[in-house]
TIPA-322566 format. One record per residue (C-alpha): residue in one letter; residue number from 1; x, y negated, z negated. Coordinates in steps of 0.02 Angstrom, whole numbers, plus 32768, in hexadecimal, padded with zeros to 4 digits. Layout:
TIPA-322566
+------+-----+------+------+------+
: rest :  nr :    x :    y :    z :
+------+-----+------+------+------+
:    a : NUM :    X :    Y :    Z :
...
+------+-----+------+------+------+
END
This chain:
TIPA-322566
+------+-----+------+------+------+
: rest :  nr :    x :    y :    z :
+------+-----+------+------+------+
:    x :   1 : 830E : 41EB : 86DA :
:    x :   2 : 829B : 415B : 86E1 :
:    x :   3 : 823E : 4132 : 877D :
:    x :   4 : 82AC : 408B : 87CF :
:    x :   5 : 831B : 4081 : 872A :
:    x :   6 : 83B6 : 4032 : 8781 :
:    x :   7 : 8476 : 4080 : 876C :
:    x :   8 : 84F7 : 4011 : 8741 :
:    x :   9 : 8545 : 3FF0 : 87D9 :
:    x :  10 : 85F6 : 4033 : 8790 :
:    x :  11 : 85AA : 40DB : 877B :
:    x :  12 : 8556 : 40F6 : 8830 :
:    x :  13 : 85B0 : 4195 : 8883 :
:    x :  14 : 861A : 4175 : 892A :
:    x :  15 : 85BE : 41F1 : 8981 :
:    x :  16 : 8500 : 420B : 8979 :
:    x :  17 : 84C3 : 42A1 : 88F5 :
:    x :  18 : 8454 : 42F8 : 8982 :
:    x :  19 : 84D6 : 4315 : 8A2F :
:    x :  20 : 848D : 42E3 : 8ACD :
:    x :  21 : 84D0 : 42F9 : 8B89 :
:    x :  22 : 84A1 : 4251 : 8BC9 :
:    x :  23 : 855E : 4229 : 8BFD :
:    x :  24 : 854C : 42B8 : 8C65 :
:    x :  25 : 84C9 : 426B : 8CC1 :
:    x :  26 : 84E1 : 4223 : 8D76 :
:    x :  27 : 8510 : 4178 : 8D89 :
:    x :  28 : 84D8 : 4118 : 8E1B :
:    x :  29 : 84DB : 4063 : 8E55 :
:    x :  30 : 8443 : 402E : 8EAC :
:    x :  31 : 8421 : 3F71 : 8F01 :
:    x :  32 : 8376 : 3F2B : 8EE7 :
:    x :  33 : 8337 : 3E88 : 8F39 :
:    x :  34 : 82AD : 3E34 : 8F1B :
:    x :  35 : 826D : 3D88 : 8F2A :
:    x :  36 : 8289 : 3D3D : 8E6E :
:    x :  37 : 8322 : 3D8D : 8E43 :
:    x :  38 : 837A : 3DAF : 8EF1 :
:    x :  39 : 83EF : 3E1D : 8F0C :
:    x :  40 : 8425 : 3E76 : 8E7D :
:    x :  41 : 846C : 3F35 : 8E4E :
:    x :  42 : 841E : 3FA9 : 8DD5 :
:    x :  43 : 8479 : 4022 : 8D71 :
:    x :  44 : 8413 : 40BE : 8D7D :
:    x :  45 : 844A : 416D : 8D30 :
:    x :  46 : 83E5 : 420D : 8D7D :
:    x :  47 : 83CE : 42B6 : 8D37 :
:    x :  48 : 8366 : 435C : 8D40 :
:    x :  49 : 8313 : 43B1 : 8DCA :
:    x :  50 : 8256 : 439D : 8E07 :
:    x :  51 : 81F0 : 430C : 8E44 :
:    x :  52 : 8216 : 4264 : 8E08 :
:    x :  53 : 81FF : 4220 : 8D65 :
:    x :  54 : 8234 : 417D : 8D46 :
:    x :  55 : 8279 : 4136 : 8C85 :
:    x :  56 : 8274 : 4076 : 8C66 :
:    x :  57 : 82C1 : 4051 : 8BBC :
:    x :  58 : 828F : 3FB6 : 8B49 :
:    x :  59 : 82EB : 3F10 : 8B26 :
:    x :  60 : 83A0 : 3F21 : 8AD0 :
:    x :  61 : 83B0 : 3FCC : 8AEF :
:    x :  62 : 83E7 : 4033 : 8BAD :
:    x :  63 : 83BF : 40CC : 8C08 :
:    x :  64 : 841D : 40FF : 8B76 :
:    x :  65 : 8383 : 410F : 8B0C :
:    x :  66 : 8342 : 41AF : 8B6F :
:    x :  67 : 83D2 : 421A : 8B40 :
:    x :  68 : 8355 : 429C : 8AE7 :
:    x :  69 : 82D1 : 42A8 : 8B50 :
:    x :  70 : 8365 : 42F8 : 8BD1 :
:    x :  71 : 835A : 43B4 : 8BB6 :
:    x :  72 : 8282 : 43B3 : 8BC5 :
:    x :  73 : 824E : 433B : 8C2D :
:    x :  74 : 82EB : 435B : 8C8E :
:    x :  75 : 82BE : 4411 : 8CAE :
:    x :  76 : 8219 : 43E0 : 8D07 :
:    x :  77 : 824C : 4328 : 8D4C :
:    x :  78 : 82D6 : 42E2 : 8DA0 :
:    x :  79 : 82E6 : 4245 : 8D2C :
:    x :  80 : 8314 : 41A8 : 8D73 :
:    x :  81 : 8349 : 413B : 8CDE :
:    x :  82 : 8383 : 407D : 8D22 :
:    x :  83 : 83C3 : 3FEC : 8C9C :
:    x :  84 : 8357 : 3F65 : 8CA5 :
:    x :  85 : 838D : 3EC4 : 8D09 :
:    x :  86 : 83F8 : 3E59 : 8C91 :
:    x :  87 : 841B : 3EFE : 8C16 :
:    x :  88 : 8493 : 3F85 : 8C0D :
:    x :  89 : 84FD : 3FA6 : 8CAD :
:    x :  90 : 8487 : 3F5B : 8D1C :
:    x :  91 : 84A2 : 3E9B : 8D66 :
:    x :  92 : 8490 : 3E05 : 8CFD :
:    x :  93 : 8433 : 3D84 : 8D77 :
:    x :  94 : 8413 : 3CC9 : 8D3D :
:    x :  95 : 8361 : 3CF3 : 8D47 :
:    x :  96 : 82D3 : 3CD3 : 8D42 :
:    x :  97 : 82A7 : 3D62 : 8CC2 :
:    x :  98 : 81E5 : 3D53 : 8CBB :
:    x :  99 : 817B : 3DE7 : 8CBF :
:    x : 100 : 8143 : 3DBC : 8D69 :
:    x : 101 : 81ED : 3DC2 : 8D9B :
:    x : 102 : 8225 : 3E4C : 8D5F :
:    x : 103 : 8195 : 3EA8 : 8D92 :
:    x : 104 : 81AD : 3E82 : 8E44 :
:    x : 105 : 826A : 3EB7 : 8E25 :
:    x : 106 : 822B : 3F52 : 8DEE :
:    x : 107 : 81BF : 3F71 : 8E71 :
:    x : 108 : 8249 : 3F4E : 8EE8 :
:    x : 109 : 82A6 : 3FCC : 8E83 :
:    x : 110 : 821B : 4049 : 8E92 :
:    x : 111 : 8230 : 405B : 8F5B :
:    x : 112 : 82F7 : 4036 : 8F53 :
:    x : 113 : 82EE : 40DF : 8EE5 :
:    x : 114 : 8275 : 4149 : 8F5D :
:    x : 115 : 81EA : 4157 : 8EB7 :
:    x : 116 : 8158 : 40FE : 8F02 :
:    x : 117 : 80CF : 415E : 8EBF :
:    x : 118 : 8134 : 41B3 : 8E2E :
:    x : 119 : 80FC : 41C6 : 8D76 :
:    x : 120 : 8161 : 4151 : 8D04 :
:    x : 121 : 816B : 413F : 8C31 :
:    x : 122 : 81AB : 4087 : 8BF7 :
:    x : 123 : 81DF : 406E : 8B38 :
:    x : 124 : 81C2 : 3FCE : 8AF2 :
:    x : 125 : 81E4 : 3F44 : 8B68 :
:    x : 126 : 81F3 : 3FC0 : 8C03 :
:    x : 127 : 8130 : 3FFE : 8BD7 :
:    x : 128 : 80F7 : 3F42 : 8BE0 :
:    x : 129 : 8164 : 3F0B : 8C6E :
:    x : 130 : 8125 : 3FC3 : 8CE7 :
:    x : 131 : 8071 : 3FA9 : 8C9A :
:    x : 132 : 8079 : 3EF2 : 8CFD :
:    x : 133 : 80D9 : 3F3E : 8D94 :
:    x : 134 : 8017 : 3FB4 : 8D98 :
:    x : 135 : 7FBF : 3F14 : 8D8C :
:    x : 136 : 802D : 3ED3 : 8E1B :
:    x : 137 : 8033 : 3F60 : 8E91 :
:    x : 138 : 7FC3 : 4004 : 8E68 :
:    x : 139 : 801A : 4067 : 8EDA :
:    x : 140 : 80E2 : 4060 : 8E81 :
:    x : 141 : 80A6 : 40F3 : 8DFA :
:    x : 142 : 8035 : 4168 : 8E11 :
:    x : 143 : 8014 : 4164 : 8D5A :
:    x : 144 : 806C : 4118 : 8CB9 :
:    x : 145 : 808B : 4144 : 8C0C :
:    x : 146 : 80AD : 40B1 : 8B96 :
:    x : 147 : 811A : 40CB : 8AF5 :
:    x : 148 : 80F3 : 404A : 8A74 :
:    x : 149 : 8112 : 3FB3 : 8ADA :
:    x : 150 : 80F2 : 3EED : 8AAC :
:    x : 151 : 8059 : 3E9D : 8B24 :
:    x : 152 : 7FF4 : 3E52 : 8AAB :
:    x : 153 : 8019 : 3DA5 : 8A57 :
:    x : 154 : 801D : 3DCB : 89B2 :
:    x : 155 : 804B : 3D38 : 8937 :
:    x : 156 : 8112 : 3D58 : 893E :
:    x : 157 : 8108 : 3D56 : 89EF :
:    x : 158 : 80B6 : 3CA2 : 89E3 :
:    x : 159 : 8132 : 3C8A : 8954 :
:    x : 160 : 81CA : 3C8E : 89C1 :
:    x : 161 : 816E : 3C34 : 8A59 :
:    x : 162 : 8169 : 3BAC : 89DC :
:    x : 163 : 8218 : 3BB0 : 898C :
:    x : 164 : 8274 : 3BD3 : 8A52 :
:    x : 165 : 8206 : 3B29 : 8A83 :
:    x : 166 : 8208 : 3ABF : 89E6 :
:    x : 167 : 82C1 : 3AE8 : 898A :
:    x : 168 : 834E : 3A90 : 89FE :
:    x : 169 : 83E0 : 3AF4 : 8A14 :
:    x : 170 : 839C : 3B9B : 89E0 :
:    x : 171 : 83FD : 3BFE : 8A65 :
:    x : 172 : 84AF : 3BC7 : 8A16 :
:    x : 173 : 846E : 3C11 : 8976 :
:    x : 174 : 8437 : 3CA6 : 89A5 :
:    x : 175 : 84CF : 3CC5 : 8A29 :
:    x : 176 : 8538 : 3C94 : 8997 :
:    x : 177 : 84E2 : 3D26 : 8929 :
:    x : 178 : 84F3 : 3D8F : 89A8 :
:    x : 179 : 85A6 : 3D6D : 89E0 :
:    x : 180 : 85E8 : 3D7D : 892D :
:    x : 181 : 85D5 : 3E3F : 8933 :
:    x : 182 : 8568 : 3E81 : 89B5 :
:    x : 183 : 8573 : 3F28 : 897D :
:    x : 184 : 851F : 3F03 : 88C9 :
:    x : 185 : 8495 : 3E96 : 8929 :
:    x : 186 : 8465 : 3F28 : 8982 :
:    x : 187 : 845E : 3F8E : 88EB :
:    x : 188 : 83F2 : 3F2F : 8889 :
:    x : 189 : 837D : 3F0E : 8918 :
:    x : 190 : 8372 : 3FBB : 8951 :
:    x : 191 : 82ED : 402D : 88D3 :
:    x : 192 : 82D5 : 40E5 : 88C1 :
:    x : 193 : 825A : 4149 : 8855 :
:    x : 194 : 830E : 419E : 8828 :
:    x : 195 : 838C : 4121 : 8839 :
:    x : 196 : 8416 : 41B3 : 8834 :
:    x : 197 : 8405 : 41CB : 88E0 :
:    x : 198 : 845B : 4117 : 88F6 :
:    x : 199 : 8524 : 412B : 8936 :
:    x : 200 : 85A9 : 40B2 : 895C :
:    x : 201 : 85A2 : 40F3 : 8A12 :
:    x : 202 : 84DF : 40C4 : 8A12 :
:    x : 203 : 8525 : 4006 : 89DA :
:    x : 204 : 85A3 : 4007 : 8A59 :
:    x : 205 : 851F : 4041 : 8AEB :
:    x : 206 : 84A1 : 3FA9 : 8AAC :
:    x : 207 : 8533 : 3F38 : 8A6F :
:    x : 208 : 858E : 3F2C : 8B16 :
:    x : 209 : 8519 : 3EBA : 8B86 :
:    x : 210 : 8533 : 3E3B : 8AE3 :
:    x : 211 : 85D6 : 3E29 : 8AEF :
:    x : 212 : 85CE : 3DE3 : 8BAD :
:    x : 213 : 8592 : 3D27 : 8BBA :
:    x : 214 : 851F : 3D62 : 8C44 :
:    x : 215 : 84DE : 3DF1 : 8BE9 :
:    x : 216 : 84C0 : 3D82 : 8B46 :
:    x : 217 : 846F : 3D05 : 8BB5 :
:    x : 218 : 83F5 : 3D79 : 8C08 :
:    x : 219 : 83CF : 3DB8 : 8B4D :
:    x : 220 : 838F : 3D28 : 8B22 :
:    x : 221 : 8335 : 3CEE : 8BB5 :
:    x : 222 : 82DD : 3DA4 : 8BB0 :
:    x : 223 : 82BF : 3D72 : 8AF1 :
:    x : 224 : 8259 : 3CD7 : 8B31 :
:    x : 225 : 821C : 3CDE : 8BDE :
:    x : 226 : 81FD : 3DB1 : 8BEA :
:    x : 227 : 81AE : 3DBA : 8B45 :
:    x : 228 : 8147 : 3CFC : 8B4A :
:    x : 229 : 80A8 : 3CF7 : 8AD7 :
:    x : 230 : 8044 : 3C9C : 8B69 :
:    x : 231 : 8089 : 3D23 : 8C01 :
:    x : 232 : 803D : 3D9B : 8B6F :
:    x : 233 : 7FA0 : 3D26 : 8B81 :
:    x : 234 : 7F88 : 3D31 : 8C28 :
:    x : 235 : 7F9E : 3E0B : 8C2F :
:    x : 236 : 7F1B : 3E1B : 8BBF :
:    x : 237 : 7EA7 : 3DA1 : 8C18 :
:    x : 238 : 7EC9 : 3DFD : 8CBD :
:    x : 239 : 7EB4 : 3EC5 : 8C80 :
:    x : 240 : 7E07 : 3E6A : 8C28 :
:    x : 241 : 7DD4 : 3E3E : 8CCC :
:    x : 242 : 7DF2 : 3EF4 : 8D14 :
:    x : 243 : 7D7A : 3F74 : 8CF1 :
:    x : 244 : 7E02 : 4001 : 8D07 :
:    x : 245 : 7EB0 : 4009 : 8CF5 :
:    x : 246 : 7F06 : 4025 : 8DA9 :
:    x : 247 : 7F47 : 40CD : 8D7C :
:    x : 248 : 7F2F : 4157 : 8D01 :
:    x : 249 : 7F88 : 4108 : 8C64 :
:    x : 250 : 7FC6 : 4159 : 8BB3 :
:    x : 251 : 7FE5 : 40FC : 8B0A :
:    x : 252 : 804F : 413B : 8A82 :
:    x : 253 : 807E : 40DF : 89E0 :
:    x : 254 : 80BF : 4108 : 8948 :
:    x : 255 : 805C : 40EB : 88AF :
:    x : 256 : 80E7 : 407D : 886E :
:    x : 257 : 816A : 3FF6 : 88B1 :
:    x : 258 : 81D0 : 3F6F : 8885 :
:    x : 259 : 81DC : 3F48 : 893D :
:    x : 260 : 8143 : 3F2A : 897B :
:    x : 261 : 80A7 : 3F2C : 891D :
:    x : 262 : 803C : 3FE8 : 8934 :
:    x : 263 : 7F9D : 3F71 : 8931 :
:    x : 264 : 7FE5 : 3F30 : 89E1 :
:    x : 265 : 7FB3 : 3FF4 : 8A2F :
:    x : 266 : 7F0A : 3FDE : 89FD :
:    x : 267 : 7EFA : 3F3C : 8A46 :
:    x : 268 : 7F32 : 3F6E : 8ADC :
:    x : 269 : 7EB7 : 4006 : 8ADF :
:    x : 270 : 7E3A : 3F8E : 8AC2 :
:    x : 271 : 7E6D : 3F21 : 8B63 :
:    x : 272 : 7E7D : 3FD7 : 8BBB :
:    x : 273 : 7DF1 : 4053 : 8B79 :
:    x : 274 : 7E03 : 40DF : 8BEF :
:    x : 275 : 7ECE : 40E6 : 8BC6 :
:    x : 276 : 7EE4 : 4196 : 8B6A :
:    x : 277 : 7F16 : 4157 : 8ABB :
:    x : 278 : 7F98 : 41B3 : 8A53 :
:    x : 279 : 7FD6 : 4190 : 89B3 :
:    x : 280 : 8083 : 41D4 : 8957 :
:    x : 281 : 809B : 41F3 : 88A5 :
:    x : 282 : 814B : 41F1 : 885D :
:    x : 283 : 819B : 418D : 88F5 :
:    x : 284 : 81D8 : 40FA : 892C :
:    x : 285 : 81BE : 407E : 89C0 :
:    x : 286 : 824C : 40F4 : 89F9 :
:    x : 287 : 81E5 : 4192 : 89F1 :
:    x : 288 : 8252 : 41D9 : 8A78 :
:    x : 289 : 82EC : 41BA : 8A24 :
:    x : 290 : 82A7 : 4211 : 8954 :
:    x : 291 : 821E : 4261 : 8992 :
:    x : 292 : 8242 : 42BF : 8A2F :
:    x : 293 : 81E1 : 4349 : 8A2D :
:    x : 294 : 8134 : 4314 : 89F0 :
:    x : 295 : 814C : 4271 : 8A7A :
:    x : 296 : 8165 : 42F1 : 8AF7 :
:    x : 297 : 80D4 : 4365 : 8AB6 :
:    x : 298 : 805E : 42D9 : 8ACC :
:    x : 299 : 8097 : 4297 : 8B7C :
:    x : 300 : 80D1 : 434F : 8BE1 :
:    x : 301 : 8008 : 4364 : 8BE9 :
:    x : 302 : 7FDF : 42BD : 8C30 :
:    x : 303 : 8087 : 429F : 8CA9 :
:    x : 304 : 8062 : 4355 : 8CE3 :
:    x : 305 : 7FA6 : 432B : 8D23 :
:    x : 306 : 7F93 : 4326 : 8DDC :
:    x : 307 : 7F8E : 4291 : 8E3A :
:    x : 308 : 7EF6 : 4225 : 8E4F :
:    x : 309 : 7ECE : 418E : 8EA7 :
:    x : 310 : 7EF3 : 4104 : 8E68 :
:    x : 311 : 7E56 : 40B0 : 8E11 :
:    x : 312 : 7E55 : 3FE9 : 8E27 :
+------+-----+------+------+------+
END
């Protein structure tokens, strides 16, 4: 099939083409506090045997996301896979929902879990949001692998600082998109390298927090505050200033996304030249998700190091 060529909706599968276990997985409620977002609880599902590994997923998607990493990483780890503040089953606080604050969320998160000093993988937004969580406090992770995450202001993100400051009323538009089937927003916003591995219980999973006033609302705050242009600004002007990243870090993009730009990875490396660079052929920003195996081939090596001290 064509790399990203999207199924009509009416013909996605009710349950996924590859089986996974992750309903199997242990559900726990957890309650964070921390000073921007108070006190709030986490959803966090747990799996595996083995020190800790923790799984932060990106924005619009849940713990959900990691459902085919379970079998490898689970036999070595025991995975610790939370939703997001403001996604998935996880509480839906006013805010605020800048990467500051969720970063100090998730480092509150961090100790409320017992994984100080664990290794950790983010997708997407979860890579930018635990790379700032390093920046903020060195000794959370002991080190970090980042899966084609955003970071870098790349002309769409100044684009929609622009458009979310400039076009009044923008949030009833986009709610009203959203609200009018939440199920098909998610599947055109959602890419694969084989888009057959989409299912209605994959919209459902990412669909759900949508069709909740608070969970639409923290959507969209996420949209503008977590992923702002000028908080993008001011992460690139602090790692500049750093001659090391604060603990051993790993970069993996795919060599082609509709999601975020692949350029965006070798920015980054630019910003952090001793981060271990990796790049993906024939995935997506979802590498984990279509291509599990060669992901998990080019992190095992790198979680799997011993520790070191931390390097800031």
């Amino acid at each position: 099939m064509e790399p990203f060529r999207q199924l009509p909706f009416a013909r996605v599968p009710d349950a996924p083409r590859v089986a996974h276990r992750f309903f199997d997985t242990e559900s726990r409620g957890v309650r964070v506090r921390s000073r921007a977002l108070g006190d709030v609880k986490v959803h966090v599902r747990v799996h595996g045997s083995g020190p800790p590994l923790l799984l932060l997923h990106g924005f619009m998607t849940t713990s959900y996301s990691w459902r085919y990493v379970l079998p490898r990483l689970g036999a070595r780890f025991t995975l610790y896979m939370p939703d997001l503040v403001g996604a998935g089953r996880s509480d839906k606080p006013s805010g605020p929902y800048t990467p500051d604050a969720i970063a100090e969320h998730l480092v509150a998160l961090v100790d409320a879990l017992g994984l100080r000093g664990a290794p950790a993988i983010g997708n997407s937004l979860g890579g930018y949001l635990l790379m700032r969580v390093a920046l903020r406090d060195e000794g959370a992770m002991s080190r970090l692998v980042n899966l084609h995450s955003p970071g870098v202001a790349t002309a769409r993100m100044q684009a929609l600082r622009v458009a979310t400051r400039a076009l009044p009323g923008w949030e009833r538009v986009v709610s009203a998109f959203v609200r009018r089937d939440p199920e098909r927003w998610v599947h055109r916003n959602v890419h694969y390298w084989d888009e057959r591995l989409k299912s209605r219980e994959e919209h459902r999973e990412y669909a759900a927090p949508l069709r909740d006033p608070a969970g639409l609302s923290a959507f969209l705050r996420m949209l503008v505050e977590t992923l702002d242009a000028r908080e993008m600004e001011r992460f690139a002007d602090d790692l500049r200033a750093r001659t090391a990243f604060p603990i051993p870090l790993q970069l993996v993009y795919a060599r082609r996304d509709p999601m975020v730009p692949p350029i965006v990875g070798e920015r980054l490396h630019a910003l952090v030249p001793d981060a271990r660079f990796t790049w993906l052929e024939d995935a997506s920003h979802f590498a984990h998700v279509d291509a599990t195996d060669r992901f998990l081939d080019a992190v095992m090596p790198f979680l799997e190091e011993p520790p070191i001290r931390a390097r800031a």
